[in-house]
mmCIF file of the C-alpha atoms, coordinates in Angstrom:
data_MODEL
# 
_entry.id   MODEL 
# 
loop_
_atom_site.group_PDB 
_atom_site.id 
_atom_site.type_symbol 
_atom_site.label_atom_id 
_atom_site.label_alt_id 
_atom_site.label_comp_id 
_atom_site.label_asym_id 
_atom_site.label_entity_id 
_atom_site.label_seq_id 
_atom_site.pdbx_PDB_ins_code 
_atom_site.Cartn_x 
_atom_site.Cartn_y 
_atom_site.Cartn_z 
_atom_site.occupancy 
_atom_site.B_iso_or_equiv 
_atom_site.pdbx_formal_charge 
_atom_site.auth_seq_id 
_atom_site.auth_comp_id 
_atom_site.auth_asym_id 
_atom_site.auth_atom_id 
_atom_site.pdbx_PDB_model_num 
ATOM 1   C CA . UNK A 1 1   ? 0.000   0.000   0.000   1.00 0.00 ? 1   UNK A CA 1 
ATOM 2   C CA . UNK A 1 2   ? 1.137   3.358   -0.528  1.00 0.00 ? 2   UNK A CA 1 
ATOM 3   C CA . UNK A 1 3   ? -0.281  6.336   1.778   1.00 0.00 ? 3   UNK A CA 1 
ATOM 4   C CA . UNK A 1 4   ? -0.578  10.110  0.760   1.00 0.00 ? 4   UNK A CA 1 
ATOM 5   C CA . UNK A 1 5   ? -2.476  13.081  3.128   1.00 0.00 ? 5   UNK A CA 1 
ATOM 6   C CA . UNK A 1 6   ? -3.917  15.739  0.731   1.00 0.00 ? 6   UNK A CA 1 
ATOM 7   C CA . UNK A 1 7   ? -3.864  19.982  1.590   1.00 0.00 ? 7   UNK A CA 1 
ATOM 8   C CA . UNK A 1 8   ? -4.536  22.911  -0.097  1.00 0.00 ? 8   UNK A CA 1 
ATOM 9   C CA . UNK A 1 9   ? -1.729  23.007  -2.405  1.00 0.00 ? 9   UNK A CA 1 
ATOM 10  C CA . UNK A 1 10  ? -2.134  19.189  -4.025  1.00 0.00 ? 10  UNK A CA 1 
ATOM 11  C CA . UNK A 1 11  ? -2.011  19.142  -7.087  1.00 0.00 ? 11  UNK A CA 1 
ATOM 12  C CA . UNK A 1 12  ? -2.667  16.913  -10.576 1.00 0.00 ? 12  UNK A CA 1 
ATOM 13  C CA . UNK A 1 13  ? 1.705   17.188  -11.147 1.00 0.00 ? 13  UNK A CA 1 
ATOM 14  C CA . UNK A 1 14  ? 1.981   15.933  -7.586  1.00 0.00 ? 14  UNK A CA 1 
ATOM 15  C CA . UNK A 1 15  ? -0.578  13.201  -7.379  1.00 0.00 ? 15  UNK A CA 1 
ATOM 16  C CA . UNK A 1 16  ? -0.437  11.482  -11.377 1.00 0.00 ? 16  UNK A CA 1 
ATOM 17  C CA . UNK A 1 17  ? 2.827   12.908  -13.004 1.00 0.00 ? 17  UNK A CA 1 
ATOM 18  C CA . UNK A 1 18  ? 4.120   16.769  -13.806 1.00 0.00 ? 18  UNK A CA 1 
ATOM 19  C CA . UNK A 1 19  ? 7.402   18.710  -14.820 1.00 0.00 ? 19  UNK A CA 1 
ATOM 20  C CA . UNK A 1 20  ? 9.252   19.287  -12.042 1.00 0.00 ? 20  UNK A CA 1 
ATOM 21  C CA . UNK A 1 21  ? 12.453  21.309  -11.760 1.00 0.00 ? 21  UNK A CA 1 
ATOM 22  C CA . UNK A 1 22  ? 15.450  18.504  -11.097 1.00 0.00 ? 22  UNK A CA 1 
ATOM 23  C CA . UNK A 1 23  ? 18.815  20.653  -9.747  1.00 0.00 ? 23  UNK A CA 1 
ATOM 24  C CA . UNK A 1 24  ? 22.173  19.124  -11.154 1.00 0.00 ? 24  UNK A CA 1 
ATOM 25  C CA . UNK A 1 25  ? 24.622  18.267  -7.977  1.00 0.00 ? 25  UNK A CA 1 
ATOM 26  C CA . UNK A 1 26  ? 26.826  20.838  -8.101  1.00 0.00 ? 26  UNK A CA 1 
ATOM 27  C CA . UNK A 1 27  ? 27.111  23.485  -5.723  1.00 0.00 ? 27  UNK A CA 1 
ATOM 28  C CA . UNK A 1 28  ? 24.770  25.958  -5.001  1.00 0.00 ? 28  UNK A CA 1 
ATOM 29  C CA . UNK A 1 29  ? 26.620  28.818  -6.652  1.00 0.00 ? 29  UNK A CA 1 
ATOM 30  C CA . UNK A 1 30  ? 27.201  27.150  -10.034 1.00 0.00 ? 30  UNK A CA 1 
ATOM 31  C CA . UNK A 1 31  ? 23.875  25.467  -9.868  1.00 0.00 ? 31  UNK A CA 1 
ATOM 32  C CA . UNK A 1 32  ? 21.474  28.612  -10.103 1.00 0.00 ? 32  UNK A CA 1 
ATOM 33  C CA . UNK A 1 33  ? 22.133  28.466  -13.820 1.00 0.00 ? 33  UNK A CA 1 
ATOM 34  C CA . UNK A 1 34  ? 21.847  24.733  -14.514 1.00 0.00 ? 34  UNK A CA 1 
ATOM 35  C CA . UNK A 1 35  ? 18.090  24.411  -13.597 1.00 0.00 ? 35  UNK A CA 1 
ATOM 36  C CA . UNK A 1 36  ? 16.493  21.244  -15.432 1.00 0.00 ? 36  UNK A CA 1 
ATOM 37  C CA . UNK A 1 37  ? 13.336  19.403  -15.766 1.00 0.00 ? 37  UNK A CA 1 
ATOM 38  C CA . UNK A 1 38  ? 12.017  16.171  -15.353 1.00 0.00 ? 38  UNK A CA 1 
ATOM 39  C CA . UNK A 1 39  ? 8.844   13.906  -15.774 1.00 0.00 ? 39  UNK A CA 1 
ATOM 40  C CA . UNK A 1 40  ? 7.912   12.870  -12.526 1.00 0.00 ? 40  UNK A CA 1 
ATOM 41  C CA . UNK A 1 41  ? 5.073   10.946  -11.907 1.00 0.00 ? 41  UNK A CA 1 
ATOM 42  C CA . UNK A 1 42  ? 2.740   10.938  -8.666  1.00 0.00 ? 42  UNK A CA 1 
ATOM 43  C CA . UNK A 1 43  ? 2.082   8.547   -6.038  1.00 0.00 ? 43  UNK A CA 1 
ATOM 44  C CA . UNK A 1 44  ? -1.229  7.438   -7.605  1.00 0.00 ? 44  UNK A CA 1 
ATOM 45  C CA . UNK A 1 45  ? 0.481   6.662   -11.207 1.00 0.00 ? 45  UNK A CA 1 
ATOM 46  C CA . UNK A 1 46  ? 3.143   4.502   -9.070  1.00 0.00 ? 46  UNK A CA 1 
ATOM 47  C CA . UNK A 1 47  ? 0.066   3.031   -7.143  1.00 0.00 ? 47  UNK A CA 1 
ATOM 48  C CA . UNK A 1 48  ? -1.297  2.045   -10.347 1.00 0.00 ? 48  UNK A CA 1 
ATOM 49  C CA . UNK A 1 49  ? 2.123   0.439   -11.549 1.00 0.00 ? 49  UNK A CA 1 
ATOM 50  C CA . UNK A 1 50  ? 2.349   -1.555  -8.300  1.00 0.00 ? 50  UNK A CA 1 
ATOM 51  C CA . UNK A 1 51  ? -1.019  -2.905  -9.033  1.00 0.00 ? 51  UNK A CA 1 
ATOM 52  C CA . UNK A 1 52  ? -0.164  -3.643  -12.288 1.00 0.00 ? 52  UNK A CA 1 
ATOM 53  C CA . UNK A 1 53  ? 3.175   -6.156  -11.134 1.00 0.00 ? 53  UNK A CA 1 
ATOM 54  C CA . UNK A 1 54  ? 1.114   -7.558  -8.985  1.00 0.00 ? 54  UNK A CA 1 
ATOM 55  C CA . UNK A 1 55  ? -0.845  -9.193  -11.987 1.00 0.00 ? 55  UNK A CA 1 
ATOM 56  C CA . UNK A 1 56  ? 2.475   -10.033 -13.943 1.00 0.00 ? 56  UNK A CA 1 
ATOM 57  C CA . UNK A 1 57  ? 2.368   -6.732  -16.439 1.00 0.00 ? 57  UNK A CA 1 
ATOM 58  C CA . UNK A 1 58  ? 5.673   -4.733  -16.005 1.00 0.00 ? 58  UNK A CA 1 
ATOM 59  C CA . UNK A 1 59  ? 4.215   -1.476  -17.788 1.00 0.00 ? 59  UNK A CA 1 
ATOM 60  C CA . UNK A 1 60  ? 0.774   0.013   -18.960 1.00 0.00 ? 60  UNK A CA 1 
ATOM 61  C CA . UNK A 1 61  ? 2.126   -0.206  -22.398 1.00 0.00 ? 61  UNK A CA 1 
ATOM 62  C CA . UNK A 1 62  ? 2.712   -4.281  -21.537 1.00 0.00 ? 62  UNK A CA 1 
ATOM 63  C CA . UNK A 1 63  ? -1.032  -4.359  -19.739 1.00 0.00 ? 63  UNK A CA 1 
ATOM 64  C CA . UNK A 1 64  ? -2.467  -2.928  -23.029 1.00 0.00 ? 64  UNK A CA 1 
ATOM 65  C CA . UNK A 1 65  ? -0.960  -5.034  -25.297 1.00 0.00 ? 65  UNK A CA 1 
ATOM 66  C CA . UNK A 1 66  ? -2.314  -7.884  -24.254 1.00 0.00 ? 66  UNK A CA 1 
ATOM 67  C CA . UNK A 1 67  ? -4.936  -9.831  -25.236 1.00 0.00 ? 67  UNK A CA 1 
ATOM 68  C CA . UNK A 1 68  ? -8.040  -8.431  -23.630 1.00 0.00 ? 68  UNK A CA 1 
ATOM 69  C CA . UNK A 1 69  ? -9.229  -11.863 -22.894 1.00 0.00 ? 69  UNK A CA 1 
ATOM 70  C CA . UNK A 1 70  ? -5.863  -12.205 -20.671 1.00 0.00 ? 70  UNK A CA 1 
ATOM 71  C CA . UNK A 1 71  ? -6.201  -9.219  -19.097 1.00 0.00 ? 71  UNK A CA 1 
ATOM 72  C CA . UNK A 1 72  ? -9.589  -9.764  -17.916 1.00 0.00 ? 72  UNK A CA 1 
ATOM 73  C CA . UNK A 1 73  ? -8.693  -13.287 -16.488 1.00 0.00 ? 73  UNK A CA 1 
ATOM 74  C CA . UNK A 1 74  ? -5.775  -11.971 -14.464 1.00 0.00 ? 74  UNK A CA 1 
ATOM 75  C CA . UNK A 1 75  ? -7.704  -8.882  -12.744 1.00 0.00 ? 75  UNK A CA 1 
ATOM 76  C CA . UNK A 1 76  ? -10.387 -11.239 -11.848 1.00 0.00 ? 76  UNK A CA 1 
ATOM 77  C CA . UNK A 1 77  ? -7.825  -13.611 -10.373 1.00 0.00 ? 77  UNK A CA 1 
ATOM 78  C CA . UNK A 1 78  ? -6.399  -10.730 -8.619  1.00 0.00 ? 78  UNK A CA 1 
ATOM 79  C CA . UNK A 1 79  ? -9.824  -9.403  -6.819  1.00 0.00 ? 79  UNK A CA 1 
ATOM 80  C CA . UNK A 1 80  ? -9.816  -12.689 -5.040  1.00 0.00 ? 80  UNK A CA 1 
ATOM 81  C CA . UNK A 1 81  ? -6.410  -12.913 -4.322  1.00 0.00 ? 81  UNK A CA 1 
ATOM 82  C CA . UNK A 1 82  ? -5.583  -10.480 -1.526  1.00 0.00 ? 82  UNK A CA 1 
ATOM 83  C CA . UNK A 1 83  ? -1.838  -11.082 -2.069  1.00 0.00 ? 83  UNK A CA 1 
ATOM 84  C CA . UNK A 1 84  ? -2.461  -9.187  -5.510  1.00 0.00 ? 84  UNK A CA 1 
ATOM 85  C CA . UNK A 1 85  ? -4.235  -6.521  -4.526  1.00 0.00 ? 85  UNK A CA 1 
ATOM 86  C CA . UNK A 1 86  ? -3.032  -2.765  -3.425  1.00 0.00 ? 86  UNK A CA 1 
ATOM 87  C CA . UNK A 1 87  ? -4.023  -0.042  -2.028  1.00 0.00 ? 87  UNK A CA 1 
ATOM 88  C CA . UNK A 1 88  ? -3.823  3.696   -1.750  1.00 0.00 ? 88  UNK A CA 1 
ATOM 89  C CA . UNK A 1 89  ? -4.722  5.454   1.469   1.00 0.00 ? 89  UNK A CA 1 
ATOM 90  C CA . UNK A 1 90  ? -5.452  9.159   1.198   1.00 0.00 ? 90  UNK A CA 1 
ATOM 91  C CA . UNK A 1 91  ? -6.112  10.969  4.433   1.00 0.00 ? 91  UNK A CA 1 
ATOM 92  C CA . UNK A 1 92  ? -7.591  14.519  4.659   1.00 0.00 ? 92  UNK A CA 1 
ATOM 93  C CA . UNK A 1 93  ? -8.717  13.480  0.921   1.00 0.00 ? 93  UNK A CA 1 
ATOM 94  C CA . UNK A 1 94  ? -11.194 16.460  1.395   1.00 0.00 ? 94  UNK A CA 1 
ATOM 95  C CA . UNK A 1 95  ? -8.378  19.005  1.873   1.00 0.00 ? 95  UNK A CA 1 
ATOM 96  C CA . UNK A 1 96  ? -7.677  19.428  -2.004  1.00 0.00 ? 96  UNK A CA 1 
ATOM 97  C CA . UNK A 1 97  ? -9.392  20.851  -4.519  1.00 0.00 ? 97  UNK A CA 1 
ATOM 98  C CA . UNK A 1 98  ? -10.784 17.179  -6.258  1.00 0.00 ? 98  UNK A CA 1 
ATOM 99  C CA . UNK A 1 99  ? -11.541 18.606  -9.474  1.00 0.00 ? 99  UNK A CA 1 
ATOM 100 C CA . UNK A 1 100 ? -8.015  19.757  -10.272 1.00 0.00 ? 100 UNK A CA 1 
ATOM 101 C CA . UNK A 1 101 ? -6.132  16.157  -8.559  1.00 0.00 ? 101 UNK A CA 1 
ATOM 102 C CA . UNK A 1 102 ? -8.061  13.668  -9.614  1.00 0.00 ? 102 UNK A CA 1 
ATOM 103 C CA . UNK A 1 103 ? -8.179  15.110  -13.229 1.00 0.00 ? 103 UNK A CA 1 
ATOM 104 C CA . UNK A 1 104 ? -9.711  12.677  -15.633 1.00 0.00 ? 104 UNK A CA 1 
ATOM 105 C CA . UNK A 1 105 ? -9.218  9.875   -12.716 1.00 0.00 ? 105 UNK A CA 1 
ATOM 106 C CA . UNK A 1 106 ? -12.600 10.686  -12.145 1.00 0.00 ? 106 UNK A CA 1 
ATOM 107 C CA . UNK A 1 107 ? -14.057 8.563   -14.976 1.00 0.00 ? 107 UNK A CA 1 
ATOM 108 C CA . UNK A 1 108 ? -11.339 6.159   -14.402 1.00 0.00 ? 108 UNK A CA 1 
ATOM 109 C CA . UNK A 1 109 ? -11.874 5.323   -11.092 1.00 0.00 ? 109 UNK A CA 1 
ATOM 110 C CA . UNK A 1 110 ? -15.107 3.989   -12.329 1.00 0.00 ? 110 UNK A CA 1 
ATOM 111 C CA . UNK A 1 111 ? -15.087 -0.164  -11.373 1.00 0.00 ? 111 UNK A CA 1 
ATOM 112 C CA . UNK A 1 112 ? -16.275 -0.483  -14.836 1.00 0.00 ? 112 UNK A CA 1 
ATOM 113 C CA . UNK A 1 113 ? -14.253 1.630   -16.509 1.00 0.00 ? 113 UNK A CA 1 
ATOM 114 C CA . UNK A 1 114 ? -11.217 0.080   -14.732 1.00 0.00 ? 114 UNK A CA 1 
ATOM 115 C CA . UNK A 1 115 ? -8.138  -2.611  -16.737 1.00 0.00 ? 115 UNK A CA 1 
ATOM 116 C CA . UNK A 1 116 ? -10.144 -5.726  -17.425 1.00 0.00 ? 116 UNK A CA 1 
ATOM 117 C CA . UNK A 1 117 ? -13.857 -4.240  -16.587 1.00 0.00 ? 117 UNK A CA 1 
ATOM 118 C CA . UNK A 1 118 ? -16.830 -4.415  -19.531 1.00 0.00 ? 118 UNK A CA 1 
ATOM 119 C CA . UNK A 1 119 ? -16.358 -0.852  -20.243 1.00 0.00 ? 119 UNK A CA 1 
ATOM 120 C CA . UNK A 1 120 ? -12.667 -0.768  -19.967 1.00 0.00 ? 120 UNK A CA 1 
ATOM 121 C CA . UNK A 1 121 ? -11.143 2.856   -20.814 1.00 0.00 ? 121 UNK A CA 1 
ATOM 122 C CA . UNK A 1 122 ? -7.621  4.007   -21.687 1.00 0.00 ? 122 UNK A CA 1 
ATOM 123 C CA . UNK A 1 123 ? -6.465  7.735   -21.381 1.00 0.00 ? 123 UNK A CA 1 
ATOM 124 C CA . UNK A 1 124 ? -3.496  9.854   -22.937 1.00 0.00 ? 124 UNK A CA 1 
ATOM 125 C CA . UNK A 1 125 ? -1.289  11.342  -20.170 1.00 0.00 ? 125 UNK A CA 1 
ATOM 126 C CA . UNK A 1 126 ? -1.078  15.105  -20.985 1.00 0.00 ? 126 UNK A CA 1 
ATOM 127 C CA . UNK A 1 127 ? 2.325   15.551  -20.329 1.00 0.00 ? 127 UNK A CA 1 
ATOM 128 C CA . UNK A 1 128 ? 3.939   12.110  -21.087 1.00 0.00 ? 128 UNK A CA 1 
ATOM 129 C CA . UNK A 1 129 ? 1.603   10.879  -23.765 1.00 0.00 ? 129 UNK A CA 1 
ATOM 130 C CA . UNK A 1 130 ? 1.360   7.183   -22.520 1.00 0.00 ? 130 UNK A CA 1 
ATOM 131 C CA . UNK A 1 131 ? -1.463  5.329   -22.670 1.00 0.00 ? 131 UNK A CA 1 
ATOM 132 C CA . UNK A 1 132 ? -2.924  5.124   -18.550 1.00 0.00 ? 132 UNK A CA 1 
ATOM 133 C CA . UNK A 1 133 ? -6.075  3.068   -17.373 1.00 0.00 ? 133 UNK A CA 1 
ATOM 134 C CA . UNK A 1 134 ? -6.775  2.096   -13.639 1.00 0.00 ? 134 UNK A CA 1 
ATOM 135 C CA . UNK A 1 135 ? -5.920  -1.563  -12.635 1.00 0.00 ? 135 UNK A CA 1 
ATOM 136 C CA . UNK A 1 136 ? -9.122  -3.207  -11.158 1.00 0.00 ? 136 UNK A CA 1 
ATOM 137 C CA . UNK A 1 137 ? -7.065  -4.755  -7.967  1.00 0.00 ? 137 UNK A CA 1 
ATOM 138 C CA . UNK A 1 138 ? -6.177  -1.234  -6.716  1.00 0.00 ? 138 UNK A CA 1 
ATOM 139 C CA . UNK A 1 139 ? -8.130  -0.015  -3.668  1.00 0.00 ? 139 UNK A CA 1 
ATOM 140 C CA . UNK A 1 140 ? -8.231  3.674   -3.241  1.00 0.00 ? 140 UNK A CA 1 
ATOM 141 C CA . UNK A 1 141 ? -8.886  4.652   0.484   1.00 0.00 ? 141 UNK A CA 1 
ATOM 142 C CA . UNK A 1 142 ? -9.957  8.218   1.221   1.00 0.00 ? 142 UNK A CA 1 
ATOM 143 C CA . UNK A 1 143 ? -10.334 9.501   5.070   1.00 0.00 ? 143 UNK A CA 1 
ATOM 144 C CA . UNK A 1 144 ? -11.718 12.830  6.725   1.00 0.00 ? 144 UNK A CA 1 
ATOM 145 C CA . UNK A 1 145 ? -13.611 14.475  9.181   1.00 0.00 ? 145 UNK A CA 1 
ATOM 146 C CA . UNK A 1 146 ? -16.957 14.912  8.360   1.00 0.00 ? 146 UNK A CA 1 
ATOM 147 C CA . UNK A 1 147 ? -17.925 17.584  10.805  1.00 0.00 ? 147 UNK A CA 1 
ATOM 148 C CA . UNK A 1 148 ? -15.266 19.842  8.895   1.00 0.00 ? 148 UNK A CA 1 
ATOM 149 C CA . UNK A 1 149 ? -16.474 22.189  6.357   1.00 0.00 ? 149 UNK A CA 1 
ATOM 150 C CA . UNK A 1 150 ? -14.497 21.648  3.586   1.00 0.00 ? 150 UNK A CA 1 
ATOM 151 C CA . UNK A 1 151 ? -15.999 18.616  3.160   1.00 0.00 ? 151 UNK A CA 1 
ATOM 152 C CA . UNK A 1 152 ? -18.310 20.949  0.775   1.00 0.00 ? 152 UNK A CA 1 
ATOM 153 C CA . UNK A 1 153 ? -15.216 21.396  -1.869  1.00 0.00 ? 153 UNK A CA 1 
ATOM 154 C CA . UNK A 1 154 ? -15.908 17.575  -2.193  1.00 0.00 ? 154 UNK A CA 1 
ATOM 155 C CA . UNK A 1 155 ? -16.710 17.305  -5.720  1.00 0.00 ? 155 UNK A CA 1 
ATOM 156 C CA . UNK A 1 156 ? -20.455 15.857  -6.487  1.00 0.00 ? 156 UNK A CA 1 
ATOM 157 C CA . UNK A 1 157 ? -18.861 13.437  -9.211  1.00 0.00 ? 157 UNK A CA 1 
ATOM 158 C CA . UNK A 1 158 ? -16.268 11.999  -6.782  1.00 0.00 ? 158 UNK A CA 1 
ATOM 159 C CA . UNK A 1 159 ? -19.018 11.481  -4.208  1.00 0.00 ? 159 UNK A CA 1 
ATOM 160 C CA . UNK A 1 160 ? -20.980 9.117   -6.928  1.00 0.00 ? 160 UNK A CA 1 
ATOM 161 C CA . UNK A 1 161 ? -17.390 7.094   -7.261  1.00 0.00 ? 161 UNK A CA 1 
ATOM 162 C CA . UNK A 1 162 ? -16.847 6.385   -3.210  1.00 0.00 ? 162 UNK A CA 1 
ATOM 163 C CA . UNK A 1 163 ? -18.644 4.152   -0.882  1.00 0.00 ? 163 UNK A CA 1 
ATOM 164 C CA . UNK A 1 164 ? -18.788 6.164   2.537   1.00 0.00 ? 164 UNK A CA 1 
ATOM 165 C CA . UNK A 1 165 ? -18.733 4.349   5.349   1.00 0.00 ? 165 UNK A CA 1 
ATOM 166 C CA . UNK A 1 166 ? -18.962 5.968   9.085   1.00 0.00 ? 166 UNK A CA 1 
ATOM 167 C CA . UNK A 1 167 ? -16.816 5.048   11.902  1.00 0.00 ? 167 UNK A CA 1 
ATOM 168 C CA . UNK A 1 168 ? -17.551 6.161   14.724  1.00 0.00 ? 168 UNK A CA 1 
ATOM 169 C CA . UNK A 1 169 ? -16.339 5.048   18.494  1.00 0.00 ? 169 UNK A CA 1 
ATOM 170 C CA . UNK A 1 170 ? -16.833 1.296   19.894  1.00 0.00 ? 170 UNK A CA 1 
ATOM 171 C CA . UNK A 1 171 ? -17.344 1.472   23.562  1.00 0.00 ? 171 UNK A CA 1 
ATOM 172 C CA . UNK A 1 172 ? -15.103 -1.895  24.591  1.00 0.00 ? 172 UNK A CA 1 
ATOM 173 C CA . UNK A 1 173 ? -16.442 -3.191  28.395  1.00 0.00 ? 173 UNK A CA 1 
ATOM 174 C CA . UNK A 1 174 ? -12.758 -4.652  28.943  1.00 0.00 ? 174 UNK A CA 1 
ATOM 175 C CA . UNK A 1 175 ? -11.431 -0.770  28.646  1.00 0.00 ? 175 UNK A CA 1 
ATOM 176 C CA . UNK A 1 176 ? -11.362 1.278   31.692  1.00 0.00 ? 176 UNK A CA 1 
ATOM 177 C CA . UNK A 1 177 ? -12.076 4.409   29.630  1.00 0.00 ? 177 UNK A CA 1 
ATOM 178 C CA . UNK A 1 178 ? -15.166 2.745   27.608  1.00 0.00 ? 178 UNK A CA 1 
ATOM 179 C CA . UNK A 1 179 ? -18.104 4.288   30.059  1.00 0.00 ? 179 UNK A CA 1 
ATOM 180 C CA . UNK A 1 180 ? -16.303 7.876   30.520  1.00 0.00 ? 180 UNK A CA 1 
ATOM 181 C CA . UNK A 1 181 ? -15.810 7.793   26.128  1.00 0.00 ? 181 UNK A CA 1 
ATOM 182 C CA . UNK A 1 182 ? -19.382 6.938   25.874  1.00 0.00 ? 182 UNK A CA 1 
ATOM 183 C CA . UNK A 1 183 ? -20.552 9.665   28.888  1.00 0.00 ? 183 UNK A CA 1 
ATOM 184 C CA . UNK A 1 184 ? -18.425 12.512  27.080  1.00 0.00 ? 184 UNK A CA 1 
ATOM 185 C CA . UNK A 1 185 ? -19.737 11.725  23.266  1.00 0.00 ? 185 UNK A CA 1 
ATOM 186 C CA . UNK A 1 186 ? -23.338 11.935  24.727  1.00 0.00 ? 186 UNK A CA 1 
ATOM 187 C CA . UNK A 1 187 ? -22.765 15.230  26.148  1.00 0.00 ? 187 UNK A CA 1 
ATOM 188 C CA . UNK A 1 188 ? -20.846 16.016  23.010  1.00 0.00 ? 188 UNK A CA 1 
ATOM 189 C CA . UNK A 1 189 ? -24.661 14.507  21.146  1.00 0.00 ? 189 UNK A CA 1 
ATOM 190 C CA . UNK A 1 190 ? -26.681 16.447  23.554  1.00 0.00 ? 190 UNK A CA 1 
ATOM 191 C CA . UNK A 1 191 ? -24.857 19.582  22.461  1.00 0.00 ? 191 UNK A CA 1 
ATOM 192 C CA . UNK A 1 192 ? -24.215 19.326  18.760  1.00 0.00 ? 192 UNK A CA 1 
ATOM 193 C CA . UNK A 1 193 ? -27.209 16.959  17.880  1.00 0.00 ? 193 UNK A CA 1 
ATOM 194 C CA . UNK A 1 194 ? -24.416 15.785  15.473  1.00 0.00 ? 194 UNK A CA 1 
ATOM 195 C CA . UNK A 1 195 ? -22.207 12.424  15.940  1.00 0.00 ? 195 UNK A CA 1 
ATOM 196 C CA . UNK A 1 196 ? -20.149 13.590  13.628  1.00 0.00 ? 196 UNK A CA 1 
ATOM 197 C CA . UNK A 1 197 ? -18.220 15.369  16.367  1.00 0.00 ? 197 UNK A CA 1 
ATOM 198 C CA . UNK A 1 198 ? -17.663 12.171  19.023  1.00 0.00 ? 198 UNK A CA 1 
ATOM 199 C CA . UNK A 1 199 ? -14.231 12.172  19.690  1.00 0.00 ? 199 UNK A CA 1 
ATOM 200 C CA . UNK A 1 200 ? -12.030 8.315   19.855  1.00 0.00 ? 200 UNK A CA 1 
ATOM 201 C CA . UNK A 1 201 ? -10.699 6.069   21.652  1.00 0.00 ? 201 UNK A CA 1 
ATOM 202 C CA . UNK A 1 202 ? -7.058  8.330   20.885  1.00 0.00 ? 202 UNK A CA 1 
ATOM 203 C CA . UNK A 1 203 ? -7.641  10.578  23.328  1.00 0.00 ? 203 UNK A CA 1 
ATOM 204 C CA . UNK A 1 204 ? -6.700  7.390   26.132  1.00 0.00 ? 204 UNK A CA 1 
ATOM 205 C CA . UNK A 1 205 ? -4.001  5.968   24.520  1.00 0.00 ? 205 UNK A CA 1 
ATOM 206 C CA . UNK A 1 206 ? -0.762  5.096   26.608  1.00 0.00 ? 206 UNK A CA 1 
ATOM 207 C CA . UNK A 1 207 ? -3.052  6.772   29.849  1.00 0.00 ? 207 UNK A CA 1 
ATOM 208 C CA . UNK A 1 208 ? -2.512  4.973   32.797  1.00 0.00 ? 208 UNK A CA 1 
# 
């Protein structure tokens, strides 16, 4: 698994791939004029790569070669097989402006859209021109605080394209702090009318 936490300043170069400046190692004097560039690509390309090897293609260009019948017998092997599966875990996935990250990811994320799906889809990268589709075995994990408002800037289309589950606190007899958790978050219900605002089990951790 690879993990990621998103802010204000995330962007579609950081998360998929972008020009990035790339300093030569010389020093800092003689380097000011010797400013490159390079093709970098984002944690959720390499994601996607990961999830590729772990059905035996090497590259996208590899996966797409293939014979479609091969490719969709190896990503249904894989989404029973939890040894070929991966996952990405975004926290604060909220934080970012979705529109401009997730880019045209948000067709592609699609399960049927997805490497070896019915409706299978391949994109052109903007700035490296290769061929990019989503690999069916990867996972993508997004986390936040509901009760914070900039869970507005979360983009209708994404919302279609996630399951949301809630998790809120499990009051554990066996814990000393289980009756005073579940005493506070009532007061905290009583007040805000809102469980969205409970606070966790965190709060006792390593407390005597």
């Amino acid at each position: 698994f690879n993990f990621i936490t998103f802010h204000q300043k995330y962007s579609y170069e950081d998360f998929i791939e972008g020009i990035k400046p790339l300093l030569q190692e010389l020093e800092v004097d003689e380097a000011v004029g010797q400013l490159q560039f390079e093709l970098k690509k984002g944690i959720f390309y390499n994601s996607c790569l990961e999830a590729l090897k772990l059905v035996g293609y090497g590259s996208f260009e590899e996966c797409q070669q293939d014979k479609v019948e091969n490719r969709v017998a190896k990503f249904a092997e894989a989404k029973g097989n939890t040894s070929r599966q991966f996952a990405l875990f975004i926290d604060e996935i909220n934080r970012a402006n979705i529109s401009a990250v997730f880019g045209e990811l948000i067709t592609l994320l699609e399960d049927d859209k997805r490497i070896g799906a019915d409706n299978e889809m391949w994109v052109e990268l903007p700035y490296s021109n290769e061929k990019f589709s989503v690999p069916g075995n990867l996972y993508v994990i997004g986390t936040m605080n509901t009760a914070d408002r900039s869970i507005a800037l979360l983009d209708i289309a994404l919302r279609r394209r996630f399951e949301f589950k809630a998790l809120y606190p499990e009051y554990k007899e066996s814990e000393w702090w289980a009756a005073l958790l579940e005493d506070i978050n009532q007061a905290i219900y009583n007040w805000k009318k809102n469980p969205d605002f409970f606070i966790g089990h965190a709060f006792f951790i390593n407390r005597p």
